[in-house]
C-alpha positions in Angstrom: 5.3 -44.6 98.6 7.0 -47.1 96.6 6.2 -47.6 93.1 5.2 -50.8 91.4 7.2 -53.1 89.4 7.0 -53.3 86.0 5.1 -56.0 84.1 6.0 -57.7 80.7 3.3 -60.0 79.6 4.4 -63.4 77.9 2.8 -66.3 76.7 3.4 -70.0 77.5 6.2 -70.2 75.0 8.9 -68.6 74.0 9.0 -67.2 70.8 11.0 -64.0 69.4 8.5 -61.7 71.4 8.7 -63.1 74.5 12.6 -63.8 74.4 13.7 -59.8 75.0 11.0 -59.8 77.7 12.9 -62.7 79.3 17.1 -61.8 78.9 15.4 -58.7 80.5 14.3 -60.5 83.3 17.5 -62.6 83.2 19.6 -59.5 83.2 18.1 -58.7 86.6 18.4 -61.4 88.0 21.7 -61.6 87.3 22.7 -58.0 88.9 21.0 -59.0 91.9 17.3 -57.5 91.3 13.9 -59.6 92.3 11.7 -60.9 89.9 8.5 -62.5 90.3 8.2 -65.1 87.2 5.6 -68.4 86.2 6.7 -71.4 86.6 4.5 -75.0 86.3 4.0 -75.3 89.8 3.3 -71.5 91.9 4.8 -67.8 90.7 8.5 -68.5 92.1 10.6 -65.2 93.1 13.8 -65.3 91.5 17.3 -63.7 92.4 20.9 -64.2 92.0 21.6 -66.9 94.8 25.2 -66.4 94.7 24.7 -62.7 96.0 24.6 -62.5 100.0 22.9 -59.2 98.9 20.3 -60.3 96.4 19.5 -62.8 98.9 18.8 -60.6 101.8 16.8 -58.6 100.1 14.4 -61.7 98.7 14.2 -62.7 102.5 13.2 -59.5 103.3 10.6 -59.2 100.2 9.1 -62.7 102.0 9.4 -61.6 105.6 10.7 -64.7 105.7 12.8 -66.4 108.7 16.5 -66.5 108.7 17.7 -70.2 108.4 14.3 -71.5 106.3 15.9 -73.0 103.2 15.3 -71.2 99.5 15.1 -74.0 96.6 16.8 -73.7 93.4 15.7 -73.7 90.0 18.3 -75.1 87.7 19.0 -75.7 83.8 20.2 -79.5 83.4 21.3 -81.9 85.7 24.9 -81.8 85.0 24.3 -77.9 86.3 22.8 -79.3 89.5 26.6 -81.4 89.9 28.6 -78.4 90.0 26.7 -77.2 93.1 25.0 -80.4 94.9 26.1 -84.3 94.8 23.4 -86.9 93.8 23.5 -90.2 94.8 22.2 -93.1 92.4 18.2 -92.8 93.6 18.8 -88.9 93.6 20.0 -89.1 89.8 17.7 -91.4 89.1 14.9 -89.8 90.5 16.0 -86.3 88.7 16.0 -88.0 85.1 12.6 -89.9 85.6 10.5 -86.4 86.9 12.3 -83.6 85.9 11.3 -81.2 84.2 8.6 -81.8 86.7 7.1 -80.6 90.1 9.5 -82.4 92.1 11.8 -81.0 94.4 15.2 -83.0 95.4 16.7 -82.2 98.4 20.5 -83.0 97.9 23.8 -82.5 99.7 25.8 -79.3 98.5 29.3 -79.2 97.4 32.2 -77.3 99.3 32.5 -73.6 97.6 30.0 -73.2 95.1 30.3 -69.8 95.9 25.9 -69.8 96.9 25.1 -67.4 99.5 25.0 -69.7 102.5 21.6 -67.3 103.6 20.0 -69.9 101.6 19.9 -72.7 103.3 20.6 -71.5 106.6 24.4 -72.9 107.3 23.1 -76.2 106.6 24.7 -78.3 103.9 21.9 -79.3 102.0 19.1 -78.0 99.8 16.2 -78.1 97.4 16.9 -77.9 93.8 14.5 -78.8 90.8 13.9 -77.8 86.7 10.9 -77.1 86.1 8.3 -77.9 83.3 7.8 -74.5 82.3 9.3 -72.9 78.9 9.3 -69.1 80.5 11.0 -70.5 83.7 13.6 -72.5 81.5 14.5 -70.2 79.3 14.8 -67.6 82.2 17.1 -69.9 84.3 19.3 -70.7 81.0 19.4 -66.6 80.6 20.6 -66.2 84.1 23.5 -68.7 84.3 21.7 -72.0 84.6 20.7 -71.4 88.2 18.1 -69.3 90.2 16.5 -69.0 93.6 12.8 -71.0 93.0 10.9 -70.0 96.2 7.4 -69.2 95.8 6.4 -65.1 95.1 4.6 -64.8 98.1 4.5 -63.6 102.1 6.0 -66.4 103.9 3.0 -68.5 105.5 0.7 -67.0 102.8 -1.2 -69.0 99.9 1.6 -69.6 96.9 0.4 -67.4 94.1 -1.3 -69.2 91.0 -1.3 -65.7 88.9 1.4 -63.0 88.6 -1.6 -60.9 89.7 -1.6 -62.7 92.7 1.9 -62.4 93.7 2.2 -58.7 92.9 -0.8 -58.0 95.5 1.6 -59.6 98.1 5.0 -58.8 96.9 4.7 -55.8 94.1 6.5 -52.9 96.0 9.6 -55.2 97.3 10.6 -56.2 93.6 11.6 -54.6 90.5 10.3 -56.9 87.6 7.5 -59.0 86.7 7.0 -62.1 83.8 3.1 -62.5 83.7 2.6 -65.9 81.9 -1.2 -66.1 82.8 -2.3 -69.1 85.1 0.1 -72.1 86.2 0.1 -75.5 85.1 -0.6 -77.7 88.1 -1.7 -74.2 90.8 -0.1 -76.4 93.4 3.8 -76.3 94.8 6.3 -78.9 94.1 6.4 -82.2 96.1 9.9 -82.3 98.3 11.6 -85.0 99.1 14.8 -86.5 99.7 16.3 -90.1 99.3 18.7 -91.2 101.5 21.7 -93.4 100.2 20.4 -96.9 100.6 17.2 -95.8 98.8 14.7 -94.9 101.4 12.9 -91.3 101.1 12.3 -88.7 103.5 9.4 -86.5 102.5 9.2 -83.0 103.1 5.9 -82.0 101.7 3.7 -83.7 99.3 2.5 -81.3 96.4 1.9 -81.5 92.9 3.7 -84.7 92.5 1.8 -88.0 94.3 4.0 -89.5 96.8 2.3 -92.8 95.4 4.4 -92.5 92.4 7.8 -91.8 93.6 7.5 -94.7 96.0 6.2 -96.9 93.1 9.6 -95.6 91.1 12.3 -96.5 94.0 10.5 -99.6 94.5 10.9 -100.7 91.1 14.7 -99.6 91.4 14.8 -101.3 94.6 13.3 -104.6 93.1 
């Protein structure tokens, strides 16, 4: 039988407690170990993404289906350049909702060095920062980017709680950040806009559609 992960309580912010509780988790991360951490939106499940390793074994935690794409989460926008390229509605978006519950699905740069087992041999994928101190500080402790899937069975409910995602994932990974309830207990809202400002949406989540439309139009106007 496999043994549980361990589990380091936090709060909502971070304060001197809380900080060795997350370079820990960062320190994982970075040598390639799974954690399960809060974020504003669902419990994501966070690796190093530039590891063809790490990543195999985070698909594997998910049973989830080679070639599905695994979102980012990311520090700044300026990290999001090294790695992706954003038009003027992608940039624009990105400074009016992030940190925020917003997904943008962007064109990727040549060698980045990412595992290309996130997004499947396609050249394109989700990135986002999100609106959560733990997650921030986690991402900034890891090297300004993370993967940002959700910590759960693929085609299962998107866990809320660290409780919940333990009872799905606790004997594939190796740490745990329990930062009590999420913000908005819904995923993020993906989209992506397309050069001449028209968007293409993915999934509508915590973020209205209703608002991002309102936003280009007013850009469009």
């Amino acid at each position: 039988m496999m043994s549980m992960p361990r589990i380091l309580k936090v709060g909502k912010v971070v304060d001197e407690l809380t900080l060795g509780k997350v370079r820990e988790a960062a320190e994982a991360i970075k040598e390639g170990k799974l954690v399960i951490y809060p974020t504003d939106t669902v419990y994501g499940l966070g690796t190093n993404p530039f590891s063809d390793q790490a990543v195999r074994r985070l698909i594997e935690a998910k049973r989830r289906p080679l070639g599905k794409h695994i979102p980012l989460l990311v520090s700044s926008i300026s990290r999001v350049e090294e790695l992706a390229i954003l038009n003027d509605y992608a940039r624009a978006l990105a400074e009016k909702f992030w940190p925020g519950p917003l997904t943008i699905v962007l064109p990727l740069r040549k060698n980045t060095g990412l595992s290309s087992l996130l997004f499947g041999g396609e050249e394109e994928n989700g990135f986002r920062i999100p609106q959560n101190p733990i997650a921030q500080a986690l991402i900034k402790g890891s090297g300004g980017v993370i993967t940002g899937t959700s910590a759960n069975i693929s085609g299962r409910k998107p866990p809320i709680t660290a409780q919940e995602a333990v009872q799905q994932l606790g004997e594939s990974v190796d740490l745990v950040l329990d930062g009590g309830e999420t913000f908005y207990k819904q995923p993020s809202t993906v989209v992506k806009v397309l050069k001449d400002g028209s968007l293409v949406i993915i999934r509508e989540g915590a973020l209205k559609i209703e608002h991002i439309m309102k936003f280009i139009k007013s850009l469009l106007a």
